[in-house]
Structure formats: structure tokens, C-alpha cells
MIMI-589479 format. One line per 5 residues: number of its first residue (from 1); their letters; for each residue x, y, z negated of C-alpha. Coordinates in nm, 3 decimals, m for minus. Layout:
N
NUM	a	X,Y,Z ~ ... $
***
This chain:
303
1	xxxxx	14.844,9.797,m16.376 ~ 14.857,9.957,m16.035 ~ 14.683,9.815,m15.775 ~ 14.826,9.712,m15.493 ~ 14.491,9.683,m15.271 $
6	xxxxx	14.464,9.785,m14.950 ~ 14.284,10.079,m14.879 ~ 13.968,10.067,m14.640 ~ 13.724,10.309,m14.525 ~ 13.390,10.157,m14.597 $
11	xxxxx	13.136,10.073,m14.329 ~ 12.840,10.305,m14.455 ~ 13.015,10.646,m14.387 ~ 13.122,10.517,m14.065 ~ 12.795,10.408,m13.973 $
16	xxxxx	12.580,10.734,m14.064 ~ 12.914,10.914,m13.926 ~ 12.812,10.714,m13.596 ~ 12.498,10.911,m13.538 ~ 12.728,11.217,m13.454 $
21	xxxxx	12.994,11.181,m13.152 ~ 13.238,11.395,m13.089 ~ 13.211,11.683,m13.315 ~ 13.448,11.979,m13.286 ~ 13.690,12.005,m13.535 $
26	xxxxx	14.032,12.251,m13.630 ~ 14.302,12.034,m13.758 ~ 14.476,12.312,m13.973 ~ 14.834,12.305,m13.956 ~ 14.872,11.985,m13.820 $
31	xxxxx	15.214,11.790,m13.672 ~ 15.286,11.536,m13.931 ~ 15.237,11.215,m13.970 ~ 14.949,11.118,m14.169 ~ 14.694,11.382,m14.033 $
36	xxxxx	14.774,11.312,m13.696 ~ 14.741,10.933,m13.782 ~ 14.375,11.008,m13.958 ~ 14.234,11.222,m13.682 ~ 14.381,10.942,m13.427 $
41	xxxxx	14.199,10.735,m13.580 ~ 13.844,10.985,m13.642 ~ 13.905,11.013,m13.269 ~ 13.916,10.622,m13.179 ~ 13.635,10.584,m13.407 $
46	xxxxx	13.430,10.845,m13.148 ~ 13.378,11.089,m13.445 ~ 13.576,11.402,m13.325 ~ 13.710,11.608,m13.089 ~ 14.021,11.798,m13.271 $
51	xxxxx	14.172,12.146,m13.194 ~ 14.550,12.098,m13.336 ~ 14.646,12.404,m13.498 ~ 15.049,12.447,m13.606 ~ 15.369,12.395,m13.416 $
56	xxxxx	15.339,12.293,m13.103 ~ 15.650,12.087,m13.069 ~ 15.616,11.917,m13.398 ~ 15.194,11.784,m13.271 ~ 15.311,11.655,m12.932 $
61	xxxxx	15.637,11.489,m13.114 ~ 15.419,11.344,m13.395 ~ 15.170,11.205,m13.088 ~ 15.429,11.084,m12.922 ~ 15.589,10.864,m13.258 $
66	xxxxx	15.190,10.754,m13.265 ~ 15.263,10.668,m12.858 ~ 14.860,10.866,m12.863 ~ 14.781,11.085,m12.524 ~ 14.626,11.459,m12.633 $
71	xxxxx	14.653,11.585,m12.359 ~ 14.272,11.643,m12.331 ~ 14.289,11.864,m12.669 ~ 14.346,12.178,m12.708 ~ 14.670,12.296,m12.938 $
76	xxxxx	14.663,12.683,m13.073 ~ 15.062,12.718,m13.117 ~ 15.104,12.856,m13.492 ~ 15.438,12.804,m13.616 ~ 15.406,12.959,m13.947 $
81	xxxxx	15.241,12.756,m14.182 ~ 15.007,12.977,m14.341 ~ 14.894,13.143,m14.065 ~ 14.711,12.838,m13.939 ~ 14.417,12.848,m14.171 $
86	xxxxx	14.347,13.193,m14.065 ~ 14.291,13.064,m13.727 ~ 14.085,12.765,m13.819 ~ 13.832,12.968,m14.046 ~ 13.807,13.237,m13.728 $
91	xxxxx	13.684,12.946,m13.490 ~ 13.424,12.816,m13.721 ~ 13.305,13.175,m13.748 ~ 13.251,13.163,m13.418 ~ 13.151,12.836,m13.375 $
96	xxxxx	13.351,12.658,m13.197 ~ 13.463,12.404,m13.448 ~ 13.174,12.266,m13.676 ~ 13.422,12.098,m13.930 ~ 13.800,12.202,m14.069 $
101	xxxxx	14.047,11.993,m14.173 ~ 14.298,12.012,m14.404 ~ 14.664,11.901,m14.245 ~ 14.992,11.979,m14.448 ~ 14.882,12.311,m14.596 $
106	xxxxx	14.829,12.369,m14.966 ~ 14.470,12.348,m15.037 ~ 14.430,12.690,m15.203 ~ 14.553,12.877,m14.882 ~ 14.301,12.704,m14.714 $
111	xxxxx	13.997,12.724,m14.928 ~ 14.128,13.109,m14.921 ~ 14.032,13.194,m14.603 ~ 13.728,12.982,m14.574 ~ 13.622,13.210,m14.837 $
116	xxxxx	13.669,13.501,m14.733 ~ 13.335,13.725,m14.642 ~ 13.465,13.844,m14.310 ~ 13.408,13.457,m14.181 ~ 13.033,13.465,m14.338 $
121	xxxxx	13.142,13.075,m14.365 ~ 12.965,13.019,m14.714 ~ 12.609,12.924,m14.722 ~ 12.280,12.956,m14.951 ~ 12.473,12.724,m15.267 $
126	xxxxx	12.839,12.788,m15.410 ~ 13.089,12.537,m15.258 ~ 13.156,12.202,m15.442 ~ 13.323,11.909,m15.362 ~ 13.236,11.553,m15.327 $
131	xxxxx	13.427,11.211,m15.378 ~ 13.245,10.980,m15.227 ~ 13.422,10.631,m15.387 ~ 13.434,10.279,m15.271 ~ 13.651,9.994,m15.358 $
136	xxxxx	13.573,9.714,m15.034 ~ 13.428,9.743,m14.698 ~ 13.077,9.688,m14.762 ~ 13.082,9.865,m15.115 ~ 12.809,10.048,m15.265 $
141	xxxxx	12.956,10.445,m15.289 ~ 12.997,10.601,m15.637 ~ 12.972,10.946,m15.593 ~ 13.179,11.178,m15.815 ~ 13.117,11.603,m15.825 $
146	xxxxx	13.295,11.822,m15.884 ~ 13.659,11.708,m15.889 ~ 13.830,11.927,m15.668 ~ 13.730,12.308,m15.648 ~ 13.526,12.469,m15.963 $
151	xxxxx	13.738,12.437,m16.221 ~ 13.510,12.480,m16.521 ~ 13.122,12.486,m16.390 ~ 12.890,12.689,m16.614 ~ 12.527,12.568,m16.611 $
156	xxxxx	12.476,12.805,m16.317 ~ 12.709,12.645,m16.057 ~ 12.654,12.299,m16.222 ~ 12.289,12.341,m16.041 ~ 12.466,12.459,m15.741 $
161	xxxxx	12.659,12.174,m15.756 ~ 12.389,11.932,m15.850 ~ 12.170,12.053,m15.509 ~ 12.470,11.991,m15.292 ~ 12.491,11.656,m15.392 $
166	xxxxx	12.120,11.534,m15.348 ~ 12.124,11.699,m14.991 ~ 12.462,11.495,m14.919 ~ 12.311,11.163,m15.066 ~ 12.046,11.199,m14.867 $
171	xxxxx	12.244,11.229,m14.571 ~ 12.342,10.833,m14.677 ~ 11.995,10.703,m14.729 ~ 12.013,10.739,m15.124 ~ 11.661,10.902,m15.099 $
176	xxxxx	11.633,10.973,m15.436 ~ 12.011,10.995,m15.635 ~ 12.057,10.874,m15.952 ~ 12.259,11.188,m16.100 ~ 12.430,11.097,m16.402 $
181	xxxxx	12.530,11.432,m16.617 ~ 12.885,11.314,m16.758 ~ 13.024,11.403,m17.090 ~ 13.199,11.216,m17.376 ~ 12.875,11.154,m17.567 $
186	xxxxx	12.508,11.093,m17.510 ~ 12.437,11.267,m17.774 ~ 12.345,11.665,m17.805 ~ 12.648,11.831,m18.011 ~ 12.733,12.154,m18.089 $
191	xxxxx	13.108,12.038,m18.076 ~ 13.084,11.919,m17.700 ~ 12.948,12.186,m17.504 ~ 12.943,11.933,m17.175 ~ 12.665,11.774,m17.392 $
196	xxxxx	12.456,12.068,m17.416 ~ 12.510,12.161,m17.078 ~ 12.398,11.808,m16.930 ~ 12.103,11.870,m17.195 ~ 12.015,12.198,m17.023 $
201	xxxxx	12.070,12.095,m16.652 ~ 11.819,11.774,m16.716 ~ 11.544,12.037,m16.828 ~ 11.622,12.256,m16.524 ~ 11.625,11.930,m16.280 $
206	xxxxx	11.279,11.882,m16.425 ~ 11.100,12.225,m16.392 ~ 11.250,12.297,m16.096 ~ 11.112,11.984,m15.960 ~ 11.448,11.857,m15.790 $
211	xxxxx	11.407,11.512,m15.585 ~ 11.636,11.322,m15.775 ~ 11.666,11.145,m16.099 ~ 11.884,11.386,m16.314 ~ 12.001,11.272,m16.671 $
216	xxxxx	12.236,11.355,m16.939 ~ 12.401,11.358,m17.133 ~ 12.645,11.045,m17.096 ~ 12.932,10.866,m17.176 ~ 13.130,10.732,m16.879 $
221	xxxxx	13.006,10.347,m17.017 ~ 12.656,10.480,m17.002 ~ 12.636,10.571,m16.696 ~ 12.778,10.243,m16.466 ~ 12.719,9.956,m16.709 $
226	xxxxx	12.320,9.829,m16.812 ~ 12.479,9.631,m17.031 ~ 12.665,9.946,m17.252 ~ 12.287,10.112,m17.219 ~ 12.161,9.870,m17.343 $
231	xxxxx	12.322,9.800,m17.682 ~ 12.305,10.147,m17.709 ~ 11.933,10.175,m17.680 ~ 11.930,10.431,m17.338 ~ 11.620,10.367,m17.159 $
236	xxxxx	11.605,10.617,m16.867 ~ 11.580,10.616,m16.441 ~ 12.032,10.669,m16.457 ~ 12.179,10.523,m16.721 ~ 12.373,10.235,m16.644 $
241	xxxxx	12.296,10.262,m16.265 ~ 12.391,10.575,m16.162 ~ 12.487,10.692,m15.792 ~ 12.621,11.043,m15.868 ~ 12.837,11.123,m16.151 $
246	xxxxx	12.809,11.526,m16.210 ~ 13.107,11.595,m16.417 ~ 13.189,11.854,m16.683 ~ 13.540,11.996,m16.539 ~ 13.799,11.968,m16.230 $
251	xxxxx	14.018,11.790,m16.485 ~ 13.765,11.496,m16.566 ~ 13.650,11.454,m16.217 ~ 13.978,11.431,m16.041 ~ 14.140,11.205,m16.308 $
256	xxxxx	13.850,10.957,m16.263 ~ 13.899,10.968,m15.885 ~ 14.283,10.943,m15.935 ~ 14.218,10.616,m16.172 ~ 13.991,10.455,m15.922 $
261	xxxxx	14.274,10.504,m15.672 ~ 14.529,10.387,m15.836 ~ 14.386,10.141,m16.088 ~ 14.140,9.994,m15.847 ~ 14.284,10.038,m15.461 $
266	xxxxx	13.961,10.293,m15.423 ~ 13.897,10.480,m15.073 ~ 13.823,10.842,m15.206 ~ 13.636,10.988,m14.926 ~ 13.629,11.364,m15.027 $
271	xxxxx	13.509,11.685,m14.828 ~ 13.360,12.039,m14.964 ~ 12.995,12.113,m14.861 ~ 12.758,12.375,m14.949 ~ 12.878,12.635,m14.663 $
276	xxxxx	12.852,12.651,m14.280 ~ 13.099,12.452,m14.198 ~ 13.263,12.100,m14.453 ~ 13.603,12.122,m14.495 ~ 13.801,11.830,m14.585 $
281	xxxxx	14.087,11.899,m14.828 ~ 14.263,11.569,m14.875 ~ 14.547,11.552,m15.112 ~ 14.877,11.533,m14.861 ~ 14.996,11.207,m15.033 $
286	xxxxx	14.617,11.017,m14.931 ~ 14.627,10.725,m14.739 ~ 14.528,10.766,m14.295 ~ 14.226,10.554,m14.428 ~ 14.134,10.788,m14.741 $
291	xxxxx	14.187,11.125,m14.459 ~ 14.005,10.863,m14.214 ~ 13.694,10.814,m14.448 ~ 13.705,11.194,m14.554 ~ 13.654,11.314,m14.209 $
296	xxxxx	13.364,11.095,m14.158 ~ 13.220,11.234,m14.492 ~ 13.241,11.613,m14.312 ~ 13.072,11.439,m14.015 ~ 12.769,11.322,m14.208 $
301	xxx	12.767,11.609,m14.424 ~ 12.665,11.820,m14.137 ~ 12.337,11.953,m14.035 $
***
């Protein structure tokens, strides 16, 4: 059942990605492998200019096993592991980096420092994070929120959540997302609270006049296939073509993404937005085209 497809990063990121060259980034704790690999390749692709921040030896070795010149870069020695992120969340306080990525350090250590007040990193919306998901080349993106950081959303940072996401598919040309409000049902039950919540957050997409098509609840089938609508009887703007499934918990959202990877060969292109600065926290086992993809995400995701 595991697919053996080769990963790819898909043309669209890389082309809005394209509009911005050379953006300053922190590489947090980097010196192994498959970071240095991504950002070699987020550097070929024009996207980036990284600031390498970990062990000095252990960066120019792993450049030198990639035969890549960085000579031009800059490289903040940190030895110690968890220092590093410390570092990286100080420059984009003072911007001089306008993107951080995640290298071998445990996401939570991270995401710690980024949110800590001294940094004034966070913006005007809580932080969320977006999978955007494509299987080939050319594919249309699925986008799945949020997967990675809030844990269990009330209605409250569900909107949060929901904003983030319209501003980011906007930032691909989806000028008006279809926003799919997952749960196990598409019916209203007392028993499945992620029903009334999607019930609640269509109401409040409505009166607060959002620019996207907001819906829910539904079922997983519901929300990707016209044909499961159909029989069904759901006649709405989302169901059955939805751009943007909003999902009920981090449990949901990252076992979908994990499914799509390994069921389907997907490129899961994930960064956080809603502060000052995207940070991409790929998992340390993601494919260089996965961290590739990821990076370009941050890149469009900025203003």
C-alpha cells in the first residue's frame, strides 16, 4: 500500500515563489544532510539567501559531501543545539532574516522562542500552520489547516486559523478559497462537537463578511468528491470541490497529510504563518523536495 512515487515540488509554489529572489533566511541549527540539501536547492532555485546557524565544522563538512561553495554566506558558529533557535528568532527581530527555517532541531524548541514576547515576532492572528498538498508537478494544491501547531482549536482560533488561510490562498491566485469545515459528519450533532463548531464558524464566515466560501460541516467524502455530494444531496459553493480543508484537531490534520504522503507519494509543502516572520517546521525525516517546496511556501507566504 505504500507508495513508492517520487516526490516533486510542484511548479505553482515555485512559480509565485519566483516573484521573490533572494530572501534572507536563518537556517536554524543546520549541518546535516537533508537541510543543507533543501536550502541548496531553495538557493539554486534563486529563492534564498541562508544564514547557517549550528556547528561550524559540521555546515562546511555537510557542503563539502554536497561538493556546494558557501562561502558567500554567512555561518553564526552555535555548537549547542538548542541554542541555535535563540539566535535565529533574535535576527528576525531585528530584521535581518525575513523567514526561519527549521534544520535538525525539535520543533517545539523552535516554535518556543519564536514565541516568545521579547522577539514581538507574532502578528495581528494566532499562528497556524499550513500543508499545502500536491501529488504531480502540475497538480492542483489541496490545502490542509491546522495539522501541525494548535492542538485542539476552539471556535476562537479556528477563525484565526480560517483568516490565515484565505490571506495565504490568495497569495496563490485562489481569489476566493473554497474552505471546507472538516468533521466526521455533515450533519449538526450534539455528539460531535467538530460539527457544531464547523456549524458556528460558517455563520461567523458569513456575518463577518470573509472573502471566501466557508462551509461545514463535512465528511472527508464531502468535501473532494461531487460525486459523494451528490448522492448525498449537498448543494453548496465547497462541497465536493473544496481548496482548503479546515480541520477539527492536530491529530486529524496531520494523519491526513501523513496518508497523502505515504499512501499517495504527496509533496507536503508546510510552513507556519500568521506572525512577522513564516517559519518552516518540516518533520526531520521529509524528503529535500518536501523541505524544498516548504521553503518556497515561507517565500510566498510573505508580505
Amino acid at each position: 500500500m505504500l507508495s513508492n512515487k517520487e516526490i516533486v515540488c510542484p511548479n505553482n509554489l515555485l512559480y509565485f515563489a519566483h516573484k521573490k529572489k533572494g530572501v534572507k533566511v536563518a537556517v536554524v541549527n543546520a549541518g546535516k544532510p537533508l537541510p543543507m540539501l533543501s536550502v541548496q536547492d531553495a538557493v539554486n532555485e534563486n529563492l534564498i539567501e541562508p544564514i547557517f546557524i549550528g556547528d561550524r565544522n559540521e555546515i562546511n563538512k555537510c557542503a563539502q559531501d554536497l561538493k556546494w561553495d558557501i562561502s558567500n554566506f554567512e555561518i553564526i558558529h552555535e555548537p549547542v543545539e538548542n541554542n541555535t533557535a535563540a539566535i535565529a528568532a533574535k535576527l528576525a527581530s531585528e530584521g535581518k532574516v525575513k523567514i526561519i527555517v527549521k534544520g535538525h532541531i525539535h520543533t517545539d524548541i523552535l516554535m518556543k522562542e519564536v514565541l516568545k514576547r521579547e522577539y514581538d515576532l507574532l502578528g495581528k492572528t494566532r499562528l497556524s500552520h499550513i500543508w499545502h498538498m500536491t501529488v504531480g508537478k502540475n497538480d492542483k494544491p489541496l490545502i490542509i489547516t491546522d495539522g501541525a501547531l494548535n492542538v485542539l482549536p476552539n471556535v476562537k482560533t479556528k477563525m484565526h486559523i480560517l483568516k490565515n488561510v484565505i490571506n495565504f490562498s490568495k497569495r496563490i491566485e485562489i481569489e476566493r478559497p473554497k474552505i471546507a469545515l472538516l468533521s466526521a459528519t455533515e450533519e449538526v450533532l450534539e455528539s460531535v462537537p467538530s460539527s457544531k463548531d464547523a456549524a458556528e464558524i460558517t455563520k461567523l464566515a458569513k456575518e463577518e463578511n470573509l472573502d471566501a466560501n466557508v462551509f461545514g460541516p463535512l465528511a472527508f467524502d464531502n468535501c473532494v468528491s461531487k460525486k459523494s455530494a451528490a448522492i448525498k444531496g449537498i448543494k453548496n459553493e465547497v462541497a465536493g470541490i473544496a481548496d482548503v480543508l479546515l480541520v477539527p484537531s492536530v491529530e486529524t490534520g496531520n494523519s491526513l497529510v501523513k496518508m497523502m504522503i505515504y499512501f499517495c507519494g504527496a509533496c507536503a509543502a508546510g510552513v507556519v504563518v500568521g506572525g512577522k516572520v513564516p517559519v518552516v517546521i518540516t518533520s526531520r525525516s521529509d524528503e529535500a523536495q518536501a523541505r524544498l517546496a516548504s521553503i518556497a511556501a515561507a517565500v510566498v507566504a510573505l508580505d
